[in-house]
C-alpha distance (Angstrom), angle and dihedral (degrees) to the residues before:
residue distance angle dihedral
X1 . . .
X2 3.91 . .
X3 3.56 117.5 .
X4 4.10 102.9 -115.8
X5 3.97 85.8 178.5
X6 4.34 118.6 109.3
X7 3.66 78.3 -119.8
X8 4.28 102.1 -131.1
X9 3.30 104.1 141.0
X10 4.04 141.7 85.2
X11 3.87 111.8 -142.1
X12 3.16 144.3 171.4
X13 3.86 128.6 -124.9
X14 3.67 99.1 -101.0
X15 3.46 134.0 109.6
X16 3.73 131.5 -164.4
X17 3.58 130.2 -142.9
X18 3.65 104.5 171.8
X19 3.61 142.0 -16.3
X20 3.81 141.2 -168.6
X21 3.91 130.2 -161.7
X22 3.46 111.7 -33.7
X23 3.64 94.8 -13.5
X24 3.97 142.3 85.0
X25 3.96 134.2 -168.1
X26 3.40 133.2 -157.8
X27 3.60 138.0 -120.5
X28 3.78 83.3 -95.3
X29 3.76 94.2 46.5
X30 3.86 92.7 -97.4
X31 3.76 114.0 159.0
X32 3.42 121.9 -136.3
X33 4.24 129.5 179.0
X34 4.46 111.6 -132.8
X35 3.27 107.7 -138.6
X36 3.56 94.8 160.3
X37 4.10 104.1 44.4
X38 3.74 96.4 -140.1
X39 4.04 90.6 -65.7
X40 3.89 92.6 -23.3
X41 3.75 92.0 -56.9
X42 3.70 105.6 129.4
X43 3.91 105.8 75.9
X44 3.87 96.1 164.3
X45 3.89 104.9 38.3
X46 3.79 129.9 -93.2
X47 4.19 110.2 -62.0
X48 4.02 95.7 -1.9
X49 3.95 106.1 -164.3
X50 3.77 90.0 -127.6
X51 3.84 93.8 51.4
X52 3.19 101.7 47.7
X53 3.90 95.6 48.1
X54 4.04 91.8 49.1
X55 3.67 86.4 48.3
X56 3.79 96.1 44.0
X57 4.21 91.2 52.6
X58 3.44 94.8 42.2
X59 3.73 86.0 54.7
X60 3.53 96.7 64.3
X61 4.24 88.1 47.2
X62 3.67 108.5 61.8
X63 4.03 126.3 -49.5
X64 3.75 103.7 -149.4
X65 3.50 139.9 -32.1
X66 4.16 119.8 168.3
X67 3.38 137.1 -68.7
X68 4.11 82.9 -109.2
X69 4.30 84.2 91.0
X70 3.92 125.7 75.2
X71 4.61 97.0 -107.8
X72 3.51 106.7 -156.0
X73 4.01 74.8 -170.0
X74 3.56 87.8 72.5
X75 3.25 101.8 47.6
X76 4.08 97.6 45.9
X77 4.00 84.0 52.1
X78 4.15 88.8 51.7
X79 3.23 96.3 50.6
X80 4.07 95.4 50.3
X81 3.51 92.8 39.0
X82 4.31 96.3 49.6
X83 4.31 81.1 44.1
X84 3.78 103.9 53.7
X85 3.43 95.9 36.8
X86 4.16 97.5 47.7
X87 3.87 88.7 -121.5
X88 3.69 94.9 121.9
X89 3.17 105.7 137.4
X90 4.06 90.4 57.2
X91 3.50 135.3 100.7
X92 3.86 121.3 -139.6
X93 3.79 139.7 -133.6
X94 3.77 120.9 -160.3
X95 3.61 123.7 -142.2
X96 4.00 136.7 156.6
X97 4.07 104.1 -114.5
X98 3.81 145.3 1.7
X99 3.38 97.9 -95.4
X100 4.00 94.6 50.9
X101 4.41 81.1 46.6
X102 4.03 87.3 54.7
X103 3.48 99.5 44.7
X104 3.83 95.2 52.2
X105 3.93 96.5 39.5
X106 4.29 82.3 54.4
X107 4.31 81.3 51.4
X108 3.88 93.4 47.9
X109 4.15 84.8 45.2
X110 3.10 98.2 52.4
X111 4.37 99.0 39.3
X112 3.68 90.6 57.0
X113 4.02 90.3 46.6
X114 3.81 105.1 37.0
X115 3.89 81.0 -143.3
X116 3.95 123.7 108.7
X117 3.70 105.7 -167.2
X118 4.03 121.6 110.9
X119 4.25 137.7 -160.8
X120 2.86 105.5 -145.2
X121 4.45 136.0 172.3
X122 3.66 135.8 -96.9
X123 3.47 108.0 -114.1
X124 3.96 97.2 19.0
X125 3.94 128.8 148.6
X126 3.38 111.3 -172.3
X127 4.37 101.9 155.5
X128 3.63 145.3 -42.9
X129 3.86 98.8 -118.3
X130 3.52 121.5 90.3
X131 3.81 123.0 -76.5
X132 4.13 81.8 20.8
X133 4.03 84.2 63.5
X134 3.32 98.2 53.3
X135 3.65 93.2 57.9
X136 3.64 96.6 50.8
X137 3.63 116.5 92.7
X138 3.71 111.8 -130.2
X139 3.67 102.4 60.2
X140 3.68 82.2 -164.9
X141 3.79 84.1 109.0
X142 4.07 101.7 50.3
X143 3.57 124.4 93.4
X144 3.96 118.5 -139.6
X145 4.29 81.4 -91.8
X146 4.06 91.8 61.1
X147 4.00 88.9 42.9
X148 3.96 114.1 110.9
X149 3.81 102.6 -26.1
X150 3.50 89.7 141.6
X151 4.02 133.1 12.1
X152 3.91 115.2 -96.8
X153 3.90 122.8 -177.6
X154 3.77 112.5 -149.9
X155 3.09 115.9 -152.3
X156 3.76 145.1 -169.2
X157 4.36 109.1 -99.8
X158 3.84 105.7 -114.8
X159 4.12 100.8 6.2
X160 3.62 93.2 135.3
X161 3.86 87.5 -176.3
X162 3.69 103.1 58.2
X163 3.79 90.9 39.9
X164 3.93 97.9 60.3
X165 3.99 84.3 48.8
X166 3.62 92.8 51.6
X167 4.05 104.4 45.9
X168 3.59 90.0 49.4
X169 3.92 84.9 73.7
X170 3.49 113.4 114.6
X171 3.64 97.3 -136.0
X172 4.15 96.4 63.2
X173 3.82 121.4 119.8
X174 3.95 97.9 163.2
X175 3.73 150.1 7.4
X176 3.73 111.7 -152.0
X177 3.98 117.3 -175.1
X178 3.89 130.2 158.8
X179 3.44 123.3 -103.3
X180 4.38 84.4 -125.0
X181 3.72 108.6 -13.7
X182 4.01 113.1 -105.5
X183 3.67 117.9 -168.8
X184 4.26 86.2 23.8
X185 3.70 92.8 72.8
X186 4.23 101.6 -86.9
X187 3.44 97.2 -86.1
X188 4.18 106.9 156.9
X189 3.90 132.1 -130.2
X190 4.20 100.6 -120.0
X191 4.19 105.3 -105.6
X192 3.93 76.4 -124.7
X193 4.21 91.0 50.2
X194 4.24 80.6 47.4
X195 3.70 90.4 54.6
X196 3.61 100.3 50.4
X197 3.42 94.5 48.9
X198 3.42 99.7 55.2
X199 3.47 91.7 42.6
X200 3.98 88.7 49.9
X201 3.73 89.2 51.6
X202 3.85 90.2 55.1
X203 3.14 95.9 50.6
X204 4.14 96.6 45.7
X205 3.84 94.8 42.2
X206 3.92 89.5 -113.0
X207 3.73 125.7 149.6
X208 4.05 116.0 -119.3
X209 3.54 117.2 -145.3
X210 4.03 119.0 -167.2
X211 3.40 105.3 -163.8
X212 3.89 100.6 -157.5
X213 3.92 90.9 164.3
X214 4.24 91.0 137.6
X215 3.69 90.2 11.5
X216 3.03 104.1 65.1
X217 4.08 142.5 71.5
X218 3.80 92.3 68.3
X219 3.70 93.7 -55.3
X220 3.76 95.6 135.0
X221 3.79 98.9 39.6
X222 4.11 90.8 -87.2
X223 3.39 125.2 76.7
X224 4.05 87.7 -116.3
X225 4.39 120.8 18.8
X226 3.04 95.4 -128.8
X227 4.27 98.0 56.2
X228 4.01 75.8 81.2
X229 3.36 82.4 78.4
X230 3.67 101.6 51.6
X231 3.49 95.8 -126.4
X232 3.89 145.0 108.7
X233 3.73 140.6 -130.7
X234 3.58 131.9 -142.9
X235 4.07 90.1 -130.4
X236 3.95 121.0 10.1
X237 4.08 108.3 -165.0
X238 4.11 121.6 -138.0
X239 3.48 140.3 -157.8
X240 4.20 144.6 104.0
X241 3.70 100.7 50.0
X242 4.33 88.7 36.6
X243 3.94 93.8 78.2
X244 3.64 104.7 33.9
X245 3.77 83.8 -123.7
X246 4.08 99.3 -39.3
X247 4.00 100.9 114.3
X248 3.82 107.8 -96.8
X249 3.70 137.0 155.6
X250 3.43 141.1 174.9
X251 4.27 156.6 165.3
X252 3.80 129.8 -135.1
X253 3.65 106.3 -140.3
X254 3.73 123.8 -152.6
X255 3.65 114.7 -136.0
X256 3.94 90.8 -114.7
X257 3.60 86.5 77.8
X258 3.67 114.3 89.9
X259 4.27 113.5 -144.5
X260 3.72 113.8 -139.1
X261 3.84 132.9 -174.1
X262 3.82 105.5 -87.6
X263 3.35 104.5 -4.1
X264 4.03 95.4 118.9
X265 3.66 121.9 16.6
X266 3.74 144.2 166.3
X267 3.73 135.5 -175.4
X268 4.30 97.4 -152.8
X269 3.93 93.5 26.3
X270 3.68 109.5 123.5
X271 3.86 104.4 -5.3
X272 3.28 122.0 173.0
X273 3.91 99.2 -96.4
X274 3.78 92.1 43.5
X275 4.13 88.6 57.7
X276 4.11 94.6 39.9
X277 4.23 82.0 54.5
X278 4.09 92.9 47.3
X279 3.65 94.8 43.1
X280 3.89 89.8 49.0
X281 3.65 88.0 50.9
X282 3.77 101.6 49.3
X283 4.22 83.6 40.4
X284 4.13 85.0 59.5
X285 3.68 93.5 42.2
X286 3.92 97.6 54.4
X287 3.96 94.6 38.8
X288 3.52 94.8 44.7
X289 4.14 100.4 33.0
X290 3.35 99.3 -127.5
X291 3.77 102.5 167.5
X292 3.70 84.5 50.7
X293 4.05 89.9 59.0
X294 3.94 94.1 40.2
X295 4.00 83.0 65.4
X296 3.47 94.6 42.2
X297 3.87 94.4 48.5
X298 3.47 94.0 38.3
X299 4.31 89.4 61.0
X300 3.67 90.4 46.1
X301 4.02 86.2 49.9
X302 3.90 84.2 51.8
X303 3.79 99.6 46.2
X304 4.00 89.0 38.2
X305 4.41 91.7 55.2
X306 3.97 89.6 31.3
X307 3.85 106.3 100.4
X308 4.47 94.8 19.1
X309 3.96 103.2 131.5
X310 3.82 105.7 -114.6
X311 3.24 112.3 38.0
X312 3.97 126.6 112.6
X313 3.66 102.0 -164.2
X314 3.47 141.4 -18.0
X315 4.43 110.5 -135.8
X316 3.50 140.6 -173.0
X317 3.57 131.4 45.7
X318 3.93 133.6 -88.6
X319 3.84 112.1 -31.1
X320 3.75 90.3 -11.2
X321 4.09 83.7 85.8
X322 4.60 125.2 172.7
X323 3.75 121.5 -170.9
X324 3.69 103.0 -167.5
X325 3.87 113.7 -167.8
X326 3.65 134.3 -170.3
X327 3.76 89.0 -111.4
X328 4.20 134.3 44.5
X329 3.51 105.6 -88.6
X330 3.72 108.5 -155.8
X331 3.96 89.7 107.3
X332 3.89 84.6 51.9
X333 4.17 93.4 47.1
X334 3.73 85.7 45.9
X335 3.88 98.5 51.0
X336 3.83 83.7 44.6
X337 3.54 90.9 57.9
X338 3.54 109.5 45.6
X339 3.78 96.5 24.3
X340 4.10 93.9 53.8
X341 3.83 102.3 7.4
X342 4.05 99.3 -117.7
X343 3.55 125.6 137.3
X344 3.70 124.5 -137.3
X345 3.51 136.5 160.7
X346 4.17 144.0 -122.7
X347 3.84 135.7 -150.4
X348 3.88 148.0 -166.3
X349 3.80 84.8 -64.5
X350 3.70 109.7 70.6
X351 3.84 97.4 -154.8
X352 3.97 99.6 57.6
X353 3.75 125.4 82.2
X354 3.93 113.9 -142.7
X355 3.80 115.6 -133.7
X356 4.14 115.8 -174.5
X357 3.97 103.9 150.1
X358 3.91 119.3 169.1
X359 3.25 108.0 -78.1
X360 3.81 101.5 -105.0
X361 3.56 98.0 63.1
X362 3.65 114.9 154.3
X363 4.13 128.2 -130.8
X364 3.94 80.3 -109.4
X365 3.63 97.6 67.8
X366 3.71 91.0 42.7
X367 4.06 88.2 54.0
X368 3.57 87.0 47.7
X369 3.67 98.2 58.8
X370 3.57 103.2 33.5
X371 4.00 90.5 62.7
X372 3.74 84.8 51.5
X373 3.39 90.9 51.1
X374 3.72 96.7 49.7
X375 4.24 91.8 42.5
X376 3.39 92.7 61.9
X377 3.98 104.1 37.0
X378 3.91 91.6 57.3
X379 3.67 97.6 73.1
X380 4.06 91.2 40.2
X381 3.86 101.9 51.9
């Protein structure tokens, strides 16, 4: 059959039918292990119980209708959201992805500055839409329209030097920096570098952004990366891990910001599905302390990879997991794959294996992959 698909995308020749926890299987009934969560997206596990059933009763209530009706959906899913993560204080905006979160924290930056120019990171992805695209590093990925359409300064992560000179610009609305960088390679603002900024920002009447789009949701072992730090940001962007897989986005306001009529808006953002999944997910979190296994599991991934010939460094934090080698390892992820069935994933740098799993990953899926992982490096180094 002709492929009637814009064809964009590398795959591999797997399908899924169905999947469960931490697992998937194939058409075939294959099983495979995800160790990457479709880009860090699955918080909960595949087909949690408690997901499925809110989602399955809220299906036979009412699907969507627009944001032109009072949700008590929304407001349930505020109030959970601003409590587990210690936001409370904060108002939130719902959206329906990352890039839609970045692209309207960059508007709120830059209406309560009147300014339009952005710091942003070497190595940072924040989006593929418009404002979001300028912001991300490799500019591999904007068209001629996304080019320049507002001024970005990109900057070295943790130069402390070069980033006081820079915010002292007149011309800065915002600073937006990942909580650990995802597609970049998961290198890590320093909790010091974190501290200065915001403190820099205070001081300069600049708007922090933490984008915690794949770091956040208790992947690290905090709710957000950067509460590592001890600090806060004026708006903290949401999305993969908030829906359990159901597209969801969303911002974390700081009362500073003032909320007039019109001045964001989205048709999709916050429907009545997308809430029922993100309530379900930050229900399984708290009852089944999630962020309290993603640090756990993330240490035993540490100790597990710690003294493997081969490898440079292990990054990240918690479930938010790099294995940087002194080689490119998509020969290695590949082997992995169809050699032991377990997903993992890649980034900008070619030498670091990305690891997102769901969040209640177990000891035994760790084993499982690190003796893969070990099997097929001997003969290669």
């Amino acid at each position: 059959m002709e492929n009637k698909l814009f064809d964009v995308y590398s795959k591999y020749a797997i399908t899924i039918d169905s999947s469960k926890g931490c697992y998937l299987f194939d058409k075939q009934g294959k099983e495979y292990i995800d160790l990457y969560g479709g880009h860090g997206v699955i918080s909960i596990g595949h087909g949690h119980p408690h997901y499925v059933e809110t989602l399955k009763k809220q299906l036979d209530k009412i699907v969507f209708y627009s944001n032109s009706i009072e949700m008590p959906l929304q407001e349930e899913l505020a109030e959970k959201l601003t409590t587990i993560s210690g936001y409370t204080n904060y108002s939130l905006f719902l959206c329906n992805s990352g890039a839609e979160a970045n692209e309207n924290a960059l508007k709120l930056a830059s209406f309560k500055t009147s300014k339009k120019s952005v710091i942003s990171f070497n190595n940072s992805f924040h989006g593929r839409t418009a404002a979001a695209t300028n912001v991300t590093y490799n500019q591999k990925i904007a068209a001629p329209i996304n080019k320049n359409n507002y001024p970005v300064y990109f900057l070295e992560l943790n130069d402390e030097q070069s980033f006081i000179e820079t915010i002292q610009k007149e011309d800065i609305a915002a600073v937006i920096i990942e909580g650990i960088q995802g597609v970049g390679g998961l290198d890590m603002p320093s909790e010091s570098f974190l501290q200065l900024i915001e403190k820099e920002c205070k001081k300069n009447d600049v708007v922090l952004i933490l984008d915690e789009i794949q770091s956040g949701y208790g992947r690290t072992g905090q709710f957000f990366a950067h509460q590592h730090a001890g600090i806060k940001a004026g708006l903290i962007t949401m999305a993969k891990g908030m829906g359990n897989g159901f597209p969801i986005g969303g911002i974390l306001i700081s009362p500073d910001f003032e909320a007039k009529k019109g001045m964001l808006g989205t048709t999709f953002g916050g429907n009545h599905l997308a809430c029922t999944a993100a309530i379900a997910v930050l229900d399984v979190i708290k009852q089944e302390n999630l962020i309290d296994n993603a640090a756990k599991m993330g240490s035993y991934f540490q100790k597990a990879f710690k003294d493997i010939d081969g490898i440079v460094q292990i990054k990240g934090k918690g479930l938010m997991m790099g294995t940087e080698l002194t080689f490119p390892i998509s020969d290695l992820r590949n082997l992995i794959l169809l050699n032991h069935g377990i997903f993992t994933g890649n980034s900008d740098n070619p030498n670091v294996i990305r690891i997102l799993p769901p969040l209640n990953v177990t000891t035994k899926e760790i084993d499982l992959f690190v003796k893969a992982f070990q099997m097929e490096l001997a003969p290669i180094l």
